[in-house]
C-alpha positions as CSV (number, residue, x, y, z in Angstrom):
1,X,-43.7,-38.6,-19.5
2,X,-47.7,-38.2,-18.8
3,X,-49.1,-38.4,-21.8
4,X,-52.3,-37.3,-20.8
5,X,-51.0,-34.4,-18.6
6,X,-49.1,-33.4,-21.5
7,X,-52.1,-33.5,-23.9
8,X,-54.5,-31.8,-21.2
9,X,-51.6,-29.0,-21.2
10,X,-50.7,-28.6,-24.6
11,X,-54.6,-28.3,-24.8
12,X,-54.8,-25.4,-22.4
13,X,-51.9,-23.2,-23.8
14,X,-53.7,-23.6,-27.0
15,X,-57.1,-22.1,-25.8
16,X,-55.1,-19.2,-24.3
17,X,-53.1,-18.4,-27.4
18,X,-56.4,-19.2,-30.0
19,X,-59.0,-17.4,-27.7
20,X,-60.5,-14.4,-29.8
21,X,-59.8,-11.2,-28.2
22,X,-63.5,-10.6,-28.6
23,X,-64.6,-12.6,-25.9
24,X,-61.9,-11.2,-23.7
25,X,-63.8,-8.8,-22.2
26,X,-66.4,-11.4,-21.1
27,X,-63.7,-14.4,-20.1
28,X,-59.9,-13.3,-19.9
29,X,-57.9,-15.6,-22.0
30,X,-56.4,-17.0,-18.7
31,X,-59.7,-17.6,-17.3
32,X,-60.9,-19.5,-20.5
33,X,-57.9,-21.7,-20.9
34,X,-58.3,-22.6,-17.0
35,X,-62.2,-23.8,-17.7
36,X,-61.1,-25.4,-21.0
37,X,-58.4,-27.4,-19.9
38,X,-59.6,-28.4,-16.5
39,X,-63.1,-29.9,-18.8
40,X,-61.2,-31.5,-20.8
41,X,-59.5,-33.4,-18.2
42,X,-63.1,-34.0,-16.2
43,X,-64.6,-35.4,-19.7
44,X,-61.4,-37.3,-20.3
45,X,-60.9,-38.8,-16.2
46,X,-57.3,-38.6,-17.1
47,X,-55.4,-40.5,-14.4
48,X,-53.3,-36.8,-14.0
49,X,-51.6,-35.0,-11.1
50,X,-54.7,-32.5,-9.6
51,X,-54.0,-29.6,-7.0
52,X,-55.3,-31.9,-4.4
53,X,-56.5,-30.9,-1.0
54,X,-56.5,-27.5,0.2
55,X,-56.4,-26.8,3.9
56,X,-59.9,-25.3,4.9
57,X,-60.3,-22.7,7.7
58,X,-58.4,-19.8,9.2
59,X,-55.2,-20.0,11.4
60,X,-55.6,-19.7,14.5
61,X,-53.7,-16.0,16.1
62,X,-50.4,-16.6,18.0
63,X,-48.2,-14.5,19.9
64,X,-44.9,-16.0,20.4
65,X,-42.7,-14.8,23.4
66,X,-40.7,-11.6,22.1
67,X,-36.6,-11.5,23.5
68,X,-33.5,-10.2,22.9
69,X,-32.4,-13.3,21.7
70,X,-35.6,-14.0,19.3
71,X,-35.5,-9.9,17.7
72,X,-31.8,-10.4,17.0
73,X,-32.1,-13.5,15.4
74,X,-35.2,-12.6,13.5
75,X,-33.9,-9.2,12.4
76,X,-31.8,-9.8,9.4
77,X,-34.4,-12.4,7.4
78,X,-37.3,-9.8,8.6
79,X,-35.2,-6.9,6.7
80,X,-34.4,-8.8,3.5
81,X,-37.9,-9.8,3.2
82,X,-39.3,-6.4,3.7
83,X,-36.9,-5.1,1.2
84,X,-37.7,-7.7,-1.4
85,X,-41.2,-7.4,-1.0
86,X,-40.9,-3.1,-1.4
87,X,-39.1,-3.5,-4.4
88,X,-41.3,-6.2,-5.7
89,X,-44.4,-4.2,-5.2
90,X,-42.8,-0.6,-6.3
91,X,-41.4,-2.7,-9.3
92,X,-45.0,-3.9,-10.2
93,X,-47.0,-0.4,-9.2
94,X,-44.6,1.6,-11.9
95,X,-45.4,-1.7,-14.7
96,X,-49.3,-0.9,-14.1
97,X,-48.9,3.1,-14.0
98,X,-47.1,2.4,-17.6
99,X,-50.1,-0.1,-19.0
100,X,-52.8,2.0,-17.1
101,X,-51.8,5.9,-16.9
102,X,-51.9,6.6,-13.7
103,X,-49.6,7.5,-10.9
104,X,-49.5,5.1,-7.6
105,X,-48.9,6.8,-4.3
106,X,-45.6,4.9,-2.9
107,X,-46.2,5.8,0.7
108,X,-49.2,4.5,1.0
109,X,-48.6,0.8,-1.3
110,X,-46.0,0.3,1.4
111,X,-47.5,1.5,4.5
112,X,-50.6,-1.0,3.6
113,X,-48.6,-3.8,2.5
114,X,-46.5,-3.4,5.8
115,X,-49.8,-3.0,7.6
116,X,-51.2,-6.5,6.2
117,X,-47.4,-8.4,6.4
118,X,-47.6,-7.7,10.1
119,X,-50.8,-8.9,10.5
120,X,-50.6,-11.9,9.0
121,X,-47.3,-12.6,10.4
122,X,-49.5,-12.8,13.8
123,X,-51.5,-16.0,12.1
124,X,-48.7,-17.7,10.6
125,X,-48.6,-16.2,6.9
126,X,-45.9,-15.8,4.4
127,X,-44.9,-12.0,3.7
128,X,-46.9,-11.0,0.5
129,X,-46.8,-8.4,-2.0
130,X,-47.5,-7.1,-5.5
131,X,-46.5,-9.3,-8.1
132,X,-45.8,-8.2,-12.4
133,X,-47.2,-11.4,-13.3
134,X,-50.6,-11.3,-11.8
135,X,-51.1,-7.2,-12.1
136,X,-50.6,-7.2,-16.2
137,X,-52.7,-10.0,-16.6
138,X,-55.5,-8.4,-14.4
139,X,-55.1,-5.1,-16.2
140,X,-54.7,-6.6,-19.9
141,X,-58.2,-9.0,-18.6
142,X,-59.9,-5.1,-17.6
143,X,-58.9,-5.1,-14.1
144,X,-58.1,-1.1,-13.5
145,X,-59.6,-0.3,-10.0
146,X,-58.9,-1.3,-6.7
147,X,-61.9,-3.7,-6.9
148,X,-59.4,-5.8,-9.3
149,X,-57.2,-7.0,-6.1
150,X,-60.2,-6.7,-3.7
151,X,-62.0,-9.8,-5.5
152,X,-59.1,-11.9,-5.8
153,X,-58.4,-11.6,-2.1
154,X,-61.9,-12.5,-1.1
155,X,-62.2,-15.2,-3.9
156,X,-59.4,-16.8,-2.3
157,X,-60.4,-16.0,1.5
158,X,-63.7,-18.2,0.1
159,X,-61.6,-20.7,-1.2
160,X,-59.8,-21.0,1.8
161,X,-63.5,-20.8,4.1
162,X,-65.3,-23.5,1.6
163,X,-65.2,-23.4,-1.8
164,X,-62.0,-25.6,-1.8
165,X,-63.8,-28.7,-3.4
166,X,-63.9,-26.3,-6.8
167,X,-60.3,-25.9,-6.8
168,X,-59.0,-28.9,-5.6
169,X,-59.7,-31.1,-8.7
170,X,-57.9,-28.7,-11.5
171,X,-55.0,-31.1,-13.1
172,X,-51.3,-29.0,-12.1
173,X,-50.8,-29.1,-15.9
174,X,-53.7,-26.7,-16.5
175,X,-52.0,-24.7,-13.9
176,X,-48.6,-24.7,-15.6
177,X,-50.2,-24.2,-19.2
178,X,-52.2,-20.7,-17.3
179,X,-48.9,-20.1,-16.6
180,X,-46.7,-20.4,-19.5
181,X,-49.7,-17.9,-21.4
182,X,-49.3,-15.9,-18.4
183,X,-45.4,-15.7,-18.5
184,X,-45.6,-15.3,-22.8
185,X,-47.7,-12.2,-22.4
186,X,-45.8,-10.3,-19.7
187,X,-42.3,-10.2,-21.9
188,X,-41.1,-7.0,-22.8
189,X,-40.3,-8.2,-26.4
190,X,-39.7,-4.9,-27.4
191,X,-36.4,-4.6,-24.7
192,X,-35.6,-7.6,-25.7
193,X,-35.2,-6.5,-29.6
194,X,-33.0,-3.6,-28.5
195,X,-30.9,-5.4,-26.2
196,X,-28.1,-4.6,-28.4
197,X,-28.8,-1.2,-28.1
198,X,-28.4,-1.0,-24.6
199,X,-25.7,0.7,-22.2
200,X,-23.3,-2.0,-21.5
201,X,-23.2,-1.4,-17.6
202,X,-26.9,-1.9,-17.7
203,X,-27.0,-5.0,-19.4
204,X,-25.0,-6.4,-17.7
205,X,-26.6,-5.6,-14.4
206,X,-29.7,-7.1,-16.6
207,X,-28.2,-10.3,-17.5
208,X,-26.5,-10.9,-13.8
209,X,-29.8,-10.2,-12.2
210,X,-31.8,-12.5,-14.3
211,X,-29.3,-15.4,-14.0
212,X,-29.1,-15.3,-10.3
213,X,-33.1,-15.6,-10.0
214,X,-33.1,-18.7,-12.5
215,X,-29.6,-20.5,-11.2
216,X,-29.7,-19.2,-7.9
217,X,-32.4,-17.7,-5.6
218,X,-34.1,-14.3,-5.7
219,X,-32.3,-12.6,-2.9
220,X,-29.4,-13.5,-4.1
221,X,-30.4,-11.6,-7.4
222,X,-31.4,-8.6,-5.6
223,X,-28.9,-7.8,-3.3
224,X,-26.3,-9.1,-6.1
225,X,-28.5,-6.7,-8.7
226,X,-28.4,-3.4,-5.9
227,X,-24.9,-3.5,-6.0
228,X,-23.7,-3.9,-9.2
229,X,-26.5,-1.2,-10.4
230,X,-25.5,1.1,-7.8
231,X,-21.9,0.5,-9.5
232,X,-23.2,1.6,-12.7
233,X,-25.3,4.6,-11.7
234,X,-22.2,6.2,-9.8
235,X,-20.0,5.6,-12.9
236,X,-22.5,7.3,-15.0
237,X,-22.8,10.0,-12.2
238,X,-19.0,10.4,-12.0
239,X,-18.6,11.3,-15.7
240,X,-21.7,13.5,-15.3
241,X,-20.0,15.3,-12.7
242,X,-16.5,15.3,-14.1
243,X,-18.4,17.1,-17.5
244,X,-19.2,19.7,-15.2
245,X,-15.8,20.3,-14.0
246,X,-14.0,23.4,-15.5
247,X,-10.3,24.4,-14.8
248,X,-9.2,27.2,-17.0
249,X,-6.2,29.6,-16.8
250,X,-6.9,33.0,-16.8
251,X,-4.5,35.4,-18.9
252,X,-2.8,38.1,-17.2
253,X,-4.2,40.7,-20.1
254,X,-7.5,39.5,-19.7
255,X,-7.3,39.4,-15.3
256,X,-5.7,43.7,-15.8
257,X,-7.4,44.8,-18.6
258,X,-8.5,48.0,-18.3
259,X,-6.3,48.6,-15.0
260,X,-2.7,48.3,-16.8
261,X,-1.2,49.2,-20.2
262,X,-1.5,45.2,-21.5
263,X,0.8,45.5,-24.2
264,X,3.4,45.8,-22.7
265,X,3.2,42.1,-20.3
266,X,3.5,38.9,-21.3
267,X,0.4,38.0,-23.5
268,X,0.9,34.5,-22.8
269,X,1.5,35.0,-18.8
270,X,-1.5,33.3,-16.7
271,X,-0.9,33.3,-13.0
272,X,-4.5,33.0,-11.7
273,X,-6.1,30.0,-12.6
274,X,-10.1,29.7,-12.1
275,X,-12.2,26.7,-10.8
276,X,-15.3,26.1,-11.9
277,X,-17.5,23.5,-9.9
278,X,-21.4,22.9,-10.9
279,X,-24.4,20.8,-10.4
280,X,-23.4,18.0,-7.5
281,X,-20.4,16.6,-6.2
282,X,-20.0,13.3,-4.8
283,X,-18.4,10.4,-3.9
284,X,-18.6,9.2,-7.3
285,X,-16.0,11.7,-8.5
286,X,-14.5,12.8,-5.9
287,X,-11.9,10.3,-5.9
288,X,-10.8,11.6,-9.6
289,X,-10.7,15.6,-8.3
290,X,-7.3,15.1,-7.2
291,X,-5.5,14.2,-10.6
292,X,-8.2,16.5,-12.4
293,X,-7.4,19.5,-10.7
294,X,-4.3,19.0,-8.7
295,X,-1.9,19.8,-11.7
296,X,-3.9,23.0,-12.5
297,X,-3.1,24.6,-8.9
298,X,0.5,23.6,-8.5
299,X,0.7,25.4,-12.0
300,X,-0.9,28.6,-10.6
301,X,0.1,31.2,-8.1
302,X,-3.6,31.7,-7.1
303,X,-6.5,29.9,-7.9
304,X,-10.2,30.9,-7.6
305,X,-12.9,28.2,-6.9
306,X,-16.3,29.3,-8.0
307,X,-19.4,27.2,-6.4
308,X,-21.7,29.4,-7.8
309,X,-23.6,26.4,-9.3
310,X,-23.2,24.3,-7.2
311,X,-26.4,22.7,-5.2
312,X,-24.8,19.8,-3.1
313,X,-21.4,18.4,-1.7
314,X,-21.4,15.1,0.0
315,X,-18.6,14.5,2.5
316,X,-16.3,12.8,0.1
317,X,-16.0,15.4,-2.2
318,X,-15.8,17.7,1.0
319,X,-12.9,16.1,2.5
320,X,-11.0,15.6,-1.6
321,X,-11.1,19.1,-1.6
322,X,-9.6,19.5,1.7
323,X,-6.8,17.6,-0.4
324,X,-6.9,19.8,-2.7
325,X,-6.5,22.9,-1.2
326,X,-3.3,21.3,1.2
327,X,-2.1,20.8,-2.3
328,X,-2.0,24.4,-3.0
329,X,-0.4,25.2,0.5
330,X,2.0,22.7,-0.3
331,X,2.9,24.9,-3.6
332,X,2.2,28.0,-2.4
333,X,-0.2,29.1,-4.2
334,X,-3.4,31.1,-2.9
335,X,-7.0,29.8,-2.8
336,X,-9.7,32.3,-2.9
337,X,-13.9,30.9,-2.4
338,X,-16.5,32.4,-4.0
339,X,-20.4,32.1,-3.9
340,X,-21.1,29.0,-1.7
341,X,-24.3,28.7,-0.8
342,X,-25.6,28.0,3.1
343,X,-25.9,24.3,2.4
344,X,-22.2,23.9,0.6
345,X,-21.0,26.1,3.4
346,X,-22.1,24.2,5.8
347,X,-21.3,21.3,5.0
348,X,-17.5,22.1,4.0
349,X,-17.1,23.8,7.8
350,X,-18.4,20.6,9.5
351,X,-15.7,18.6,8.0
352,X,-13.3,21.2,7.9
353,X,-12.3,21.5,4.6
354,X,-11.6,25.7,4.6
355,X,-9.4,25.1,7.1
356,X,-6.9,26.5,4.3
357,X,-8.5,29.4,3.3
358,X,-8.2,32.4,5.4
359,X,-12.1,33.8,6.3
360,X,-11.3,37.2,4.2
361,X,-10.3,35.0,1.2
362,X,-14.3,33.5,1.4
363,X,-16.3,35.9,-0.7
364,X,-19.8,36.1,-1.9
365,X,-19.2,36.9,-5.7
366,X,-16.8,35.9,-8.6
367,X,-15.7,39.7,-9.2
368,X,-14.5,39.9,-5.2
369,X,-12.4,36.9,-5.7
370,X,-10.7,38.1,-8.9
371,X,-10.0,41.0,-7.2
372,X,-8.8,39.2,-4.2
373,X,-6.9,37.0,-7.2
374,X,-4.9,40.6,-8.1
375,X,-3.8,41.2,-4.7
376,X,-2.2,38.1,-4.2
377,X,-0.3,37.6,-7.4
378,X,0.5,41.5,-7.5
379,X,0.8,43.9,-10.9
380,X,1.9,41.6,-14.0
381,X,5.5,41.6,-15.0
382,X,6.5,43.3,-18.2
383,X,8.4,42.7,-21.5
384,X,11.1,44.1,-23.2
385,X,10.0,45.2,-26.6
386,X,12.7,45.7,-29.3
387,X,13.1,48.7,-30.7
């Protein structure tokens, strides 16, 4: 161990954590452990590991030779940054809206930042982007205009012209004690008391995420983290959906009343059975329509789908209930559509899922289908009553 880099550290996390929050607004707490520690390593002439030299100047613009060859092999790492570096950014613009109040415009964070990547791509540079480390301690030091990120880029287009010589000497364990303040302050300590509170699904995507960044790499973590959240959000959408879902029978007395004497048919006779579909439907239930439903219509001799609430299908659930209605046909029973709007219609005729249903058995409202419902299943059969 360096005893002196160690000492000249432990020195610098201290000022950070001991600075009085008055003079924050004059010198940051990062700031003032910087200055503190990199004195105290000037004063001491420690014999300690320094930032060293920094290359001076700007890169020079080149143009490579575009090809086939060249846009196919660059295409793949050129997506996976772009999407690390969008997600990075969006992740930190929606930390500072939540410390700061305000609302970022997406479109423009990514047009700008794709703007710059591609430009500095021309020169040599590594993609950049937004980062939660650096934004929360800007904002929590007073940063909260566009000024904030304005200044550090020219104070470190200045290092990089000339004022390397100032940099250059600061020990690396000044750096790493900044950094340790830095990483302290940015915890979300109160998620991490209610971790036992949390949906399962998400923690785990949680815990997954945050030990493939620290044991693996960080696009590992990402595209690891996309899919297993995407899991989780389409099992939670799945029992949303499902919730939604009513099949009920409808009695006989209730489907004639007012048409037919009803006390004279069977009071527990249900031969219509009514489907009730709301909200959206999508390939994170379809797959459990089938053995939700299918029982209910083989019981039935006609069976009335209402979409009335419905506001989107998705081609998964469009073709499932294509299943379901060959189902019916399969058991004879009688499918009647009501209310679909212009979007659910269309997009159950492009795949072809009412290719079951005659086009007089599509109607526009619930009381058309019931009464469409009556003509296929005919007057109810009476009872015998005892004398």
């Amino acid at each position: 161990m360096n005893m002196s880099a160690f000492v000249i550290g432990a020195i610098t996390i201290a000022t950070g954590f001991l600075w009085s929050s008055r003079f924050s607004r004059i010198i940051p707490a990062p700031l003032a452990a910087l200055l503190v520690g990199t004195a105290a390593a000037l004063i001491w002439q420690a014999e300690v590991p320094i930032i060293g030299e920094i290359p001076r100047g700007l890169p020079t613009l080149h143009v490579g030779e575009f090809s086939a060859a060249f846009l196919l092999h660059g295409i793949k790492p050129a997506l996976v940054l772009a999407l690390l570096r969008a997600i990075d950014s969006l992740l930190t613009s929606i930390v500072a809206d939540s410390l700061t109040g305000s609302q970022h415009d997406p479109d423009k964070e990514m047009v700008g930042q794709g703007i710059g990547n591609i430009v500095a791509g021309l020169f040599g540079a590594l993609p950049g982007a937004g980062t939660t480390m650096t934004t929360v301690t800007n904002i929590r030091s007073g940063g909260r205009t566009p000024v904030a990120g304005v200044l550090c880029a020219v104070i470190i287009l200045a290092i990089g012209l000339g004022l390397a010589p100032l940099v250059e000497p600061i020990p690396l364990a000044v750096v790493a004690g900044v950094l340790i303040k830095v990483g302290w302050d940015i915890v979300d300590w109160r998620i991490l008391l209610r971790i036992p509170k949390l949906n399962r699904a998400y923690l785990v995507v949680m815990l997954s995420v945050l030990c493939l960044t620290v044991f693996v790499d960080l696009i590992m973590a990402v595209s690891i983290g996309l899919i297993l959240g995407g899991m989780a959000h389409a099992r939670k959408l799945e029992r949303l959906e499902l919730d939604n879902l009513k099949s009920v029978p409808i009695l006989d007395r209730h489907l004639f009343k007012g048409m037919v004497d009803t006390k004279n048919i069977d009071q527990l006779a249900a031969r219509v059975g009514l489907v009730t579909l709301t909200g959206t439907l999508t390939f994170a239930s379809s797959h459990k329509l089938v053995s939700v439903i299918g029982l209910d219509i083989k019981e039935h001799e006609a069976v009335v789908f209402d979409f009335s609430e419905v506001i989107h299908i998705d081609a998964s659930a469009a073709a499932v209930f294509s299943q379901l209605l060959d189902i019916a046909a399969d058991a004879g029973t009688a499918c009647i559509v009501t209310n679909l709007s212009d979007e659910v219609s269309s997009t159950l005729r492009i795949f072809d899922s009412l290719h079951r249903v005659p086009n007089d058995r599509v109607v526009s409202t619930l009381d058309m289908g019931m009464q469409l419902a009556r003509e296929c299943v005919g007057p109810p059969p009476t009872v015998a009553r005892s004398a």
